[in-house]
N, C-alpha and C positions, 0 to 999 in steps of 0.2 A: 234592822237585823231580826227584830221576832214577827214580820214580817212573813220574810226570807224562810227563815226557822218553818213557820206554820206550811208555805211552799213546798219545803222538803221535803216538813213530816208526811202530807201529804203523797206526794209521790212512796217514798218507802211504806206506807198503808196498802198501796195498791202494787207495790213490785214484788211478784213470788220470790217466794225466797232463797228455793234456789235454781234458778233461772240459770243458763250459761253463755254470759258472752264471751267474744272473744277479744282477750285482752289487746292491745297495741305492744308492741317490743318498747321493750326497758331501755331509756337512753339516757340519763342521771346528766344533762350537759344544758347549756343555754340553748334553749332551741330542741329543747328533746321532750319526754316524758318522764316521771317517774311513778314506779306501782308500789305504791307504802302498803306494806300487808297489816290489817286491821283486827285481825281474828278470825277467829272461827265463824263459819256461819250456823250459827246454831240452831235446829228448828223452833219455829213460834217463839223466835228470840227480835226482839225490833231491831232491823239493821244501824250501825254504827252511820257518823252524819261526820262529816270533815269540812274542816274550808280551810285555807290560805290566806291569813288575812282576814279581810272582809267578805273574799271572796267566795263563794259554796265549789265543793268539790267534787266530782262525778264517782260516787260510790257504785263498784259492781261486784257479783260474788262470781269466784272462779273456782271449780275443781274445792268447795266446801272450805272457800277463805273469801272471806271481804277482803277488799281492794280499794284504797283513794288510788283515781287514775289524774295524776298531777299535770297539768301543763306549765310545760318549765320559760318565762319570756327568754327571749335573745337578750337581751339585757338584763339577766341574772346573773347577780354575783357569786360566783363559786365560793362555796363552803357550806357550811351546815344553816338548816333552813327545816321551819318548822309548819307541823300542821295542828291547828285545834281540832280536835277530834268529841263526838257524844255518843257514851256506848249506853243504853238503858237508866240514861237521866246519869249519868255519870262521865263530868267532861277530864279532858286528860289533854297530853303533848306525844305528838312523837316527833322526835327528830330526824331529816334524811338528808343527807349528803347530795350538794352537785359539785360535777368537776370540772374542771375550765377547759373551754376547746376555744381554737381560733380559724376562724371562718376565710378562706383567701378570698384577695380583692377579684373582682371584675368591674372590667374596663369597657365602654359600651361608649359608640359614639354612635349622635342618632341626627340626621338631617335637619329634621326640624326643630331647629333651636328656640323655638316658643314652649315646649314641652319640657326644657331644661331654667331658661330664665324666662320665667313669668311675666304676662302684664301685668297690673296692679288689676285688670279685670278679675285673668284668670287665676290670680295670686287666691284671690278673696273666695271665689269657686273652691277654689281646691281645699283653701282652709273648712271652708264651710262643709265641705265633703267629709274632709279629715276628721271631724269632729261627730260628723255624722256617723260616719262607719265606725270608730271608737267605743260610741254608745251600743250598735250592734254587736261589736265584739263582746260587749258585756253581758247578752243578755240572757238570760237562766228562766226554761221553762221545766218545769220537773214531769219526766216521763218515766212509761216504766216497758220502755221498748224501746230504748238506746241502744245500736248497735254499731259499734266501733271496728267492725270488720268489713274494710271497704273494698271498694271496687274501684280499678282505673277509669275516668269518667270518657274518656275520650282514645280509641284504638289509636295508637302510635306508641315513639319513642319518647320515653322519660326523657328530659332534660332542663338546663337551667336549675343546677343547684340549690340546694334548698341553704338560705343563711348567706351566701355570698355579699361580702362587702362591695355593694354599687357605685361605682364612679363614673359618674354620666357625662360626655364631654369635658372631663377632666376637675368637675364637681361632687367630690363627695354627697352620697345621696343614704335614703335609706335602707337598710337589707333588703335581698331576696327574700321574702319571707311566705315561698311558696315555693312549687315546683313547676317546671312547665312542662307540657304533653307536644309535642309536635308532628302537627296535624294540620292539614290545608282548610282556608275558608273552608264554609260549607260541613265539617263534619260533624255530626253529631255527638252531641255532648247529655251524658247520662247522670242521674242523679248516684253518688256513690255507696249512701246507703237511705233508709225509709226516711222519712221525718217531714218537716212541712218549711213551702217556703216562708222565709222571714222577711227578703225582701229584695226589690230588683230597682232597677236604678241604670241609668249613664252617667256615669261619673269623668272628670277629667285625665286622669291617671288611669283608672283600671279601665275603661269604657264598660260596655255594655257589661252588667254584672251581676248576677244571683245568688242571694243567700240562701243554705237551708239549715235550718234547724233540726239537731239530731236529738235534742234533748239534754236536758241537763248540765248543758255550759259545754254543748259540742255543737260545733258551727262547720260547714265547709263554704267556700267561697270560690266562682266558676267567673274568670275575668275576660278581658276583649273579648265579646259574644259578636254574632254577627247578628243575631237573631235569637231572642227568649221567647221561649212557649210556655210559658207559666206565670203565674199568677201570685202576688201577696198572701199568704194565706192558707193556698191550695197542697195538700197533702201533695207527700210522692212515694212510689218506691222505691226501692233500690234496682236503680238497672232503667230506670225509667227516662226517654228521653225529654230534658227540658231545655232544650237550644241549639244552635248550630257554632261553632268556632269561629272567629273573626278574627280582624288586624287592630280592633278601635280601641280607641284613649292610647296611654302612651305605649308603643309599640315596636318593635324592628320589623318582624314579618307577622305572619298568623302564627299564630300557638294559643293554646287554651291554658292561661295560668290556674293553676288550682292550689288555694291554700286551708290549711285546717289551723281551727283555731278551738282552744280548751282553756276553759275557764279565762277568758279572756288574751289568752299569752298562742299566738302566731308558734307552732311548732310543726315539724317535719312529717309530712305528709307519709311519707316512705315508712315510717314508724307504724302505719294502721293499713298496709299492705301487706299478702304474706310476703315472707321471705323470700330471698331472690327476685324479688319482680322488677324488670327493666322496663 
């Protein structure tokens, strides 16, 4: 934790103060966001620090108020939930409300029934993957150029739900816990806002798959790739092309899944798009 702490402070040293992102829309649900207002941003005043737990929490200031920008998991329990907060060496509680939503099933049946019941091969892959990506979802680089105002990574139609209960050949599976873009092989796939990759990978479930890091416990994640142009490591823009759409790992046709992930908790993409965007 103090660690962690020395991490932070660090970033809030080098983040102007009042800087203006643009926040993601307020969704108080499992699978949403919430924006806990922190105070005033006061000039040459040291920004407020929150976490979740153990968790660090992505502080932005908006329109002359600090913001915890919350990521809410799909497996949050609705009711009152709290955040530790540090205002000027001065720690404190504030409590915020989530409120219960339920998510409809879908039903997917998919030809290749190796993708639903495992060998004990590809069981151990998977696990070892699962556990892999877990760790990425955790992981908190403190920046002071987080920008949460994205961009659709790939031209087509929204779809595939974001939260959907999966039952796969008649198996309970895990959520949707992304959106899908549908888009044919071959299309290109853009990075949704600046930040760096964290990491790329073929995995057996998502296939071909890039992470970026946006800063500050903001991740997005770009699945069944046909093709990555990018690199471990290597910075990107916003807008910038890194790969082409695929059908690989587990799959019905081509689409480019895209999930956002905030301080480790899988939340709704559609939340850090403007409004109305199909």
């Amino acid at each position: 934790m103090i660690r962690q702490c020395l991490k932070t402070c660090l970033l809030f040293i080098a983040l102007p103060l009042f800087a203006h992102a643009a926040l993601p829309q307020a969704s108080n649900v499992p699978g949403g966001v919430a924006l806990v207002p922190l105070g005033a941003a006061v000039k040459n005043a040291q920004p407020p620090q929150a976490w979740l737990g153990d968790q660090p929490i992505l502080v932005t200031p908006d329109k002359g108020k600090w913001f915890a920008v919350v990521g809410l998991p799909l497996d949050m329990k609705p009711g009152m939930h709290t955040l530790r907060t540090m205002t000027n060496a001065e720690s404190a509680t504030i409590a915020f409300k989530v409120k219960p939503k339920k998510y409809p099933e879908q039903h997917i049946t998919l030809k290749d029934k190796g993708k639903v019941q495992l060998s004990p091969e590809d069981e151990a892959r998977a696990l070892g993957e699962i556990a892999t990506i877990k760790q990425l979802k955790l992981h908190w680089q403190p920046a002071a150029d987080t920008d949460p105002a994205f961009i659709i990574p790939a031209k087509g139609r929204l779809s595939g739900r974001f939260g959907l209960r999966r039952v796969f050949n008649g198996e309970p599976r895990a959520p949707h816990a992304g959106i899908d873009v549908a888009v044919r092989s071959g299309t290109t796939v853009v990075a949704s806002s600046q930040g760096k990759v964290l990491a790329v990978d073929d995995y057996f479930f998502n296939g071909k798959t890039i992470f970026l890091d946006h800063g500050n416990g903001l991740i997005t994640m770009y699945c069944h790739l046909d093709r990555i142009d990018v690199a471990a490591g290597e910075p990107v823009r916003k807008g910038q092309p890194i790969g082409l759409s695929g059908q690989t790992g587990r799959a019905t046709g081509p689409h480019l899944h895209w999930s956002v992930i905030l301080n480790g908790a899988m939340v709704n993409p559609r939340l850090f798009l403007p409004r109305g965007t199909k």
